[in-house]
C-alpha positions in Angstrom: 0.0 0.0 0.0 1.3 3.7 -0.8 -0.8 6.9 0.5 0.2 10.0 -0.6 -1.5 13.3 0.1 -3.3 15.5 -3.0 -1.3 18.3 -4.0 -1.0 20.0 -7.0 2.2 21.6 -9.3 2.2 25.3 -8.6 1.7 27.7 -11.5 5.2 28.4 -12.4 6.3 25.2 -12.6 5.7 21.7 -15.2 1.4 21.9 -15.0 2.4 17.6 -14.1 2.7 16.5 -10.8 3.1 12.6 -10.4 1.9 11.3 -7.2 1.9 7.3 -7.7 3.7 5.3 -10.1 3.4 1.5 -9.3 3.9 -1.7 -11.9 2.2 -4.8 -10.6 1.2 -7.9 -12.6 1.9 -6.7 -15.8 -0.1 -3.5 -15.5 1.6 -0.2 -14.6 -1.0 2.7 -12.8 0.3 6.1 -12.6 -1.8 8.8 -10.3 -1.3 12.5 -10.6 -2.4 15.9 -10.6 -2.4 19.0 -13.6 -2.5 22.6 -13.4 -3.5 24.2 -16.0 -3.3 27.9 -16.6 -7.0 29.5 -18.5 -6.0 30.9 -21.9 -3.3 27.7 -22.6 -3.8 25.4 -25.2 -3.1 21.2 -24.5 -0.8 20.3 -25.9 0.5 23.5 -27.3 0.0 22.8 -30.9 -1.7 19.6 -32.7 -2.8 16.4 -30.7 -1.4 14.3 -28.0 -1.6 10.7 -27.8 0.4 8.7 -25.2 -0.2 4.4 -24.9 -2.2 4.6 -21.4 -5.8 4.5 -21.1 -6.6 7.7 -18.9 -9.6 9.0 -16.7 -9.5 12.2 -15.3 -11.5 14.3 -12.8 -12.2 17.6 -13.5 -11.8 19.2 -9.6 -12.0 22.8 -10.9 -12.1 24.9 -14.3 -12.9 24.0 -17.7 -11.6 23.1 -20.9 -12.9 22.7 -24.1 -12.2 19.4 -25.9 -11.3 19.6 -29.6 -12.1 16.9 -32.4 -9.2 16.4 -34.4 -10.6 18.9 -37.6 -10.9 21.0 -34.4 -14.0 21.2 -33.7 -15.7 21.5 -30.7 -15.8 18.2 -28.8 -17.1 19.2 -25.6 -16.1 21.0 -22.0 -15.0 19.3 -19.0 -16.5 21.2 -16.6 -16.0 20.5 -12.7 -16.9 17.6 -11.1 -17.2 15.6 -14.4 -15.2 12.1 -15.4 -13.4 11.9 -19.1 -12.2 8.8 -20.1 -9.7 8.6 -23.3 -8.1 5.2 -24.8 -4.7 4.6 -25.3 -3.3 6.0 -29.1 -6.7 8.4 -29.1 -5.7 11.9 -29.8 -6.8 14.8 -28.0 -6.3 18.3 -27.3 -8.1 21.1 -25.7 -8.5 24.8 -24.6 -8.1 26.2 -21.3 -10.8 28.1 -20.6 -10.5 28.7 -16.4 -7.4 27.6 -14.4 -8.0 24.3 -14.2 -7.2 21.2 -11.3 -7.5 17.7 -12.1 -6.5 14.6 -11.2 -5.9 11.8 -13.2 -5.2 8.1 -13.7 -3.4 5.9 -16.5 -3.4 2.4 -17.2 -0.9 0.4 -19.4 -0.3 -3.3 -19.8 2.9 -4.4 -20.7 0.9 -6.6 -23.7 -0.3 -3.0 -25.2 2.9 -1.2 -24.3 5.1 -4.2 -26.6 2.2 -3.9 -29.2 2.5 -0.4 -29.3 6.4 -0.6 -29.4 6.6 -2.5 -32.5 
């Protein structure tokens, strides 16, 4: 078992604060919190993808979620759940300072597909 208490990166530094990184079975879990300053764009320019499957919790703010021919999506607003796949891009708008915590999933079968 590992506790750790909720705390969040502070504005001037990286908006990515990892709080839990554990590897068991196969399947590696990684816990941790964003900051995210209103008028920024995630990420910066295009879309990111990354090979974990990710559910956040919108704690505070909002963004608004962009389809790739960047369209409007959606917003994740506080107190809402997103869930993304591994390989799916995303991106978004920042449109409050936003807090949210977030969780990824990877087994080590997608991560050696996905390395190939």
């Amino acid at each position: 078992m590992e506790i750790k208490t909720i705390t969040y990166p502070k504005e001037n530094d990286y908006y990515n604060k990892e709080l839990i990184k554990q590897t068991n079975e196969g399947i590696t879990t990684i816990c941790g919190t964003v900051f995210l300053k209103k008028g920024s764009r995630i990420p910066a320019e295009g879309f990111s993808t990354h090979p974990f499957n990710e559910i956040s919790i919108i704690i505070k703010g909002c963004i608004e979620m962009l389809n790739e021919d960047h369209s409007v999506k959606g917003y994740l607003k506080e107190g809402m759940v997103v869930h993304i796949n591994a390989s799916e891009p995303h991106a978004g708008n920042v449109l409050e300072d936003t807090k949210l915590i977030y969780v990824l999933n990877q087994s080590d079968v997608l991560k050696n597909d996905m390395d190939i």
